[in-house]
C-alpha positions as CSV (number, residue, x, y, z in Angstrom):
1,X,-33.3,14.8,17.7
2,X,-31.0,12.5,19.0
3,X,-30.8,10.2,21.8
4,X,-28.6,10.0,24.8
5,X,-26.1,8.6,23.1
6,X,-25.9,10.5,20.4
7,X,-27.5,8.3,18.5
8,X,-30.3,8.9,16.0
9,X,-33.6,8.4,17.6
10,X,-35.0,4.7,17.2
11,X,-37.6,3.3,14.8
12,X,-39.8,0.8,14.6
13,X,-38.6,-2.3,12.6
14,X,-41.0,-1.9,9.9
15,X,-39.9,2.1,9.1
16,X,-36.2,1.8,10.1
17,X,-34.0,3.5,7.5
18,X,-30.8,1.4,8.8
19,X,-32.5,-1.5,8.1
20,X,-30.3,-4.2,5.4
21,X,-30.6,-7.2,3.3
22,X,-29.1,-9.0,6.8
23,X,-30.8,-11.7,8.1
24,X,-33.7,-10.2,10.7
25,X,-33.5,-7.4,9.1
26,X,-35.1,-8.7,5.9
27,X,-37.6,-10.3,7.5
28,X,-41.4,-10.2,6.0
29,X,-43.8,-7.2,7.2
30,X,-45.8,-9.7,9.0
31,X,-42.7,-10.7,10.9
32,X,-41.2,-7.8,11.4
33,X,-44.8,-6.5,12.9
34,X,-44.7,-9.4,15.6
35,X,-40.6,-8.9,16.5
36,X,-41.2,-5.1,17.0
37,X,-44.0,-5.7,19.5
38,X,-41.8,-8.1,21.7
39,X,-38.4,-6.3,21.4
40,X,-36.5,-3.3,24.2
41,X,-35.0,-1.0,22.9
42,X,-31.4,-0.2,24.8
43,X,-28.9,2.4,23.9
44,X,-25.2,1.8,25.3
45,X,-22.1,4.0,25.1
46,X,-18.7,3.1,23.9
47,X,-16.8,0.2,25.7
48,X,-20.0,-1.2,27.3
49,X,-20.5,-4.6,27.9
50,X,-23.4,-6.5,26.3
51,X,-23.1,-10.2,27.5
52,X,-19.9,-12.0,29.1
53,X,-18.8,-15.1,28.2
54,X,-19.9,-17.8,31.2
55,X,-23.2,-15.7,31.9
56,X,-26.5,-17.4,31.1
57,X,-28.2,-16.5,28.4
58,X,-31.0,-13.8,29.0
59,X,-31.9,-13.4,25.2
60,X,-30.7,-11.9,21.9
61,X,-29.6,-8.4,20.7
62,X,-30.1,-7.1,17.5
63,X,-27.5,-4.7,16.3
64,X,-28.9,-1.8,14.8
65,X,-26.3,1.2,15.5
66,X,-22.2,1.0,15.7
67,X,-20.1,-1.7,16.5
68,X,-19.5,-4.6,18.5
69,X,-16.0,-6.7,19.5
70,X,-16.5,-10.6,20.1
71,X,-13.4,-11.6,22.3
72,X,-13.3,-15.1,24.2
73,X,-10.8,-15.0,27.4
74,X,-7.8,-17.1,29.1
75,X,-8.0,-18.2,32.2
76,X,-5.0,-16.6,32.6
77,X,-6.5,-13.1,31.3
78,X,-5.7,-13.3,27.5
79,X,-8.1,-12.2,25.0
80,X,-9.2,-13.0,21.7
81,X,-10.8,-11.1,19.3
82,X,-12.8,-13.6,17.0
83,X,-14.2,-10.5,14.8
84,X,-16.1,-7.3,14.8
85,X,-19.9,-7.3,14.7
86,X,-21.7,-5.0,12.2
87,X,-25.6,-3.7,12.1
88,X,-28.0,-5.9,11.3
89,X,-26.6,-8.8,13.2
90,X,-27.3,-10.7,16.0
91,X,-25.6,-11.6,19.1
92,X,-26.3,-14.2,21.4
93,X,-27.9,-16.6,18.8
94,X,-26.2,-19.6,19.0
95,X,-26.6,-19.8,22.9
96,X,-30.0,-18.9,23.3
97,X,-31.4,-21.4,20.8
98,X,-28.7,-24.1,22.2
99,X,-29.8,-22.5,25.4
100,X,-26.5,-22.8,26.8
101,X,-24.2,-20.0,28.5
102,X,-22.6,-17.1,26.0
103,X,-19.8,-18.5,24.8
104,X,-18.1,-14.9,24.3
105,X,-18.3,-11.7,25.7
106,X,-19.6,-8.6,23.3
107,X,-18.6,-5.4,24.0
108,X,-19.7,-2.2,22.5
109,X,-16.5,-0.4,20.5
110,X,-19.1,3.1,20.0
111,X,-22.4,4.3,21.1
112,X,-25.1,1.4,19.4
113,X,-28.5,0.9,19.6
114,X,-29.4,-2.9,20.4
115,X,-33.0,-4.0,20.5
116,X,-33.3,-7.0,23.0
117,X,-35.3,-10.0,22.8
118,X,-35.8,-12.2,25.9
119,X,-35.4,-16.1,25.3
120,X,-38.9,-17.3,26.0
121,X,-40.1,-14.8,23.5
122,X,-37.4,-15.4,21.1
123,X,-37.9,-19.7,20.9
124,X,-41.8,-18.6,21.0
125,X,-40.8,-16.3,17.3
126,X,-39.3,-19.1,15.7
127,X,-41.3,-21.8,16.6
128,X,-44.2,-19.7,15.1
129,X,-42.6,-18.3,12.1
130,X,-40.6,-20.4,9.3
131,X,-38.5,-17.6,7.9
132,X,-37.2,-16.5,10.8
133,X,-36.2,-20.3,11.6
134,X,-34.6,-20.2,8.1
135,X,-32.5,-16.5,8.9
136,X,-31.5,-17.7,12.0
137,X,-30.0,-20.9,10.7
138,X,-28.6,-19.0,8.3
139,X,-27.0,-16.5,10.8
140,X,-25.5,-19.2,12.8
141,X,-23.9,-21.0,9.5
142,X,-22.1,-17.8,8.4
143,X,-20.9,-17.6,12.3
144,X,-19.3,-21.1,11.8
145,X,-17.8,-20.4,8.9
146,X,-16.6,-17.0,10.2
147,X,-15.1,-19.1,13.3
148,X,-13.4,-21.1,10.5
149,X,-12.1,-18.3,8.8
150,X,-10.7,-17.4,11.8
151,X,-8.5,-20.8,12.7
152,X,-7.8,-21.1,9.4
153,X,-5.9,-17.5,9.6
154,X,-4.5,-18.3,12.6
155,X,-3.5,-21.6,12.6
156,X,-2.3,-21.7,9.2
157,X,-0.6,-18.8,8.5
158,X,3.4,-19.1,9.2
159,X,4.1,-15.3,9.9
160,X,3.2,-12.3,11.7
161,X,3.3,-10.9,8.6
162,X,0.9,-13.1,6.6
163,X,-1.6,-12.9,9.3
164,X,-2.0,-9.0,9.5
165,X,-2.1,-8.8,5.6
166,X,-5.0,-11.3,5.8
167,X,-6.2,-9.5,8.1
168,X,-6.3,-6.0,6.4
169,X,-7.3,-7.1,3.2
170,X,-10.4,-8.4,4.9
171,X,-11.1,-5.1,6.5
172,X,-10.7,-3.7,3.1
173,X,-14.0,-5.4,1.4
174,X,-16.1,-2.7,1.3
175,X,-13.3,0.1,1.2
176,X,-13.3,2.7,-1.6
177,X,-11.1,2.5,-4.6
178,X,-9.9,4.9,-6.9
179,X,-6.5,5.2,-8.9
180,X,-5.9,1.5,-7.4
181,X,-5.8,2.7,-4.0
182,X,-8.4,1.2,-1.0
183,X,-9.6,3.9,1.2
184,X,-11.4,2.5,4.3
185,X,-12.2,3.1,7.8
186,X,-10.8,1.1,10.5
187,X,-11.3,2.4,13.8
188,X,-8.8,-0.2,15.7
189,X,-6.0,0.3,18.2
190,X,-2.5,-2.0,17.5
191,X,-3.4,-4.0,20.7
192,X,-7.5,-4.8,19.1
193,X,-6.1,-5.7,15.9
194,X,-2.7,-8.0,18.0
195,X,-5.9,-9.6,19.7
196,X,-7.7,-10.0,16.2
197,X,-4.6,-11.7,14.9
198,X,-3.2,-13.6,17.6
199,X,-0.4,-11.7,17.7
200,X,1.2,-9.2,20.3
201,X,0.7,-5.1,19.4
202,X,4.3,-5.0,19.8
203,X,4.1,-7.3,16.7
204,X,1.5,-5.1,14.7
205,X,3.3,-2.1,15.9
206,X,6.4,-3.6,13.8
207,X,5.0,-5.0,10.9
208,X,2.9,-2.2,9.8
209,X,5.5,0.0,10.2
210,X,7.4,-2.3,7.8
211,X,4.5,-2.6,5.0
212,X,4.2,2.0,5.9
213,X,8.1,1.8,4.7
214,X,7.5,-0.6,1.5
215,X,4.6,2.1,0.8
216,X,2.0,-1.3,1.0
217,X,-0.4,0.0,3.5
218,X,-0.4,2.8,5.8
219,X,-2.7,4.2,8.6
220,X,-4.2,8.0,8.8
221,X,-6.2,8.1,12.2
222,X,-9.0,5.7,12.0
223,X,-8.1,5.6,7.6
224,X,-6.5,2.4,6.2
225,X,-5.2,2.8,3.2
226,X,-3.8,0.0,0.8
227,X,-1.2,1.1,-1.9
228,X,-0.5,-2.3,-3.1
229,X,-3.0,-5.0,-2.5
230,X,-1.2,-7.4,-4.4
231,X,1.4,-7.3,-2.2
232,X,-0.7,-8.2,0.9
233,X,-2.0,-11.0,-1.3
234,X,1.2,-12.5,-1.6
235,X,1.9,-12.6,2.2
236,X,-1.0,-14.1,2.6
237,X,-0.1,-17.0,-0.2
238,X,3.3,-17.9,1.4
């Protein structure tokens, strides 16, 4: 069966089968015991919002299913995408441990489970269980350093160019290889990944079209795939 999302049905924490070496997920059986008994379960479709950035924080959500965007937002209506959020990670944790308002808005990019965790309870977790005290700290150091990763890209790179090879060869990580070619999916519209990139999608719109032509990457659908990866490497280097 599946839910109403379309979604397998959900699991306890202690039997999931989606369950990682991420963070929460890893936590001990005894943990894991006391987090199941205080989480809700939620299912949300595509394009659903999770938290805005501004809102108070209510608690955390555990990604289990899909896919999550992080943008932060202009006054004036422009968005940023600081990065896309994968199972097994946690969003709201800075600001309900800092207990201060979201600092971005999270928005579903697919159907996803999220199990929720209501402040009170959270602090109460942590303050009665070292390991999770130790994953969250952990959690919130690799969101730094993604944060930096991100200005870094940004603000260092020189071109357009430069920016959306970085970019791809990131997405790339975990993408199948064979003959020296990366296979992997990216399910990302030129304006998400202009957003990603600080760029326009005019902007992406042109340059992949110029790496398609130099046969260094090209696009099938929701496919990226990377001919030369040494290429993108050197973008990225000048």
């Amino acid at each position: 069966m599946k839910s109403s999302s379309g979604l397998p049905p959900s699991e306890s924490c202690l039997s999931c089968k989606q369950r990682s070496d991420e963070f929460f997920c890893n936590l001990s059986q005894e943990s894991l015991k006391v987090l199941d008994q205080m989480k809700h379960v939620t299912h949300l479709p595509a394009r659903a919002v999770i938290f805005s950035e501004g809102q108070s924080p209510r608690g955390i959500y555990m990604l289990c299913q899909g896919q999550a965007k992080l943008s932060v937002s202009s006054r004036g209506g422009k968005t940023f995408i600081l990065r896309i959020a994968e199972p097994g990670e946690i969003l709201g944790l800075h600001s309900v441990v800092a207990s201060r308002p979201y600092e971005l808005t999270a928005e579903t990019m697919q159907p996803c489970q999220l199990n929720f965790v209501s402040q009170q309870d959270f602090l109460r977790f942590l303050k009665d269980h070292g390991e999770a005290c130790v994953r969250a700290a952990q959690h919130i150091s690799r969101d730094c350093q993604d944060a930096y990763d991100v200005v870094r890209t940004i603000g260092l790179s020189t071109s357009a160019s430069g920016k959306v090879a970085k970019f791809l060869l990131t997405s790339a990580t975990d993408g199948r290889v064979k003959d020296g070619v990366i296979h992997t999916k990216l399910a990302l519209t030129h304006d998400d990944i202009g957003q990603l990139t600080g760029t326009s999608r005019e902007t992406i719109t042109r340059t992949l079209g110029e790496f398609r032509k130099k046969n260094i990457v090209e696009l099938k659908g929701s496919v990226l795939i990377i001919h030369d990866k040494s290429a993108l490497e050197q973008l990225v280097a000048t």
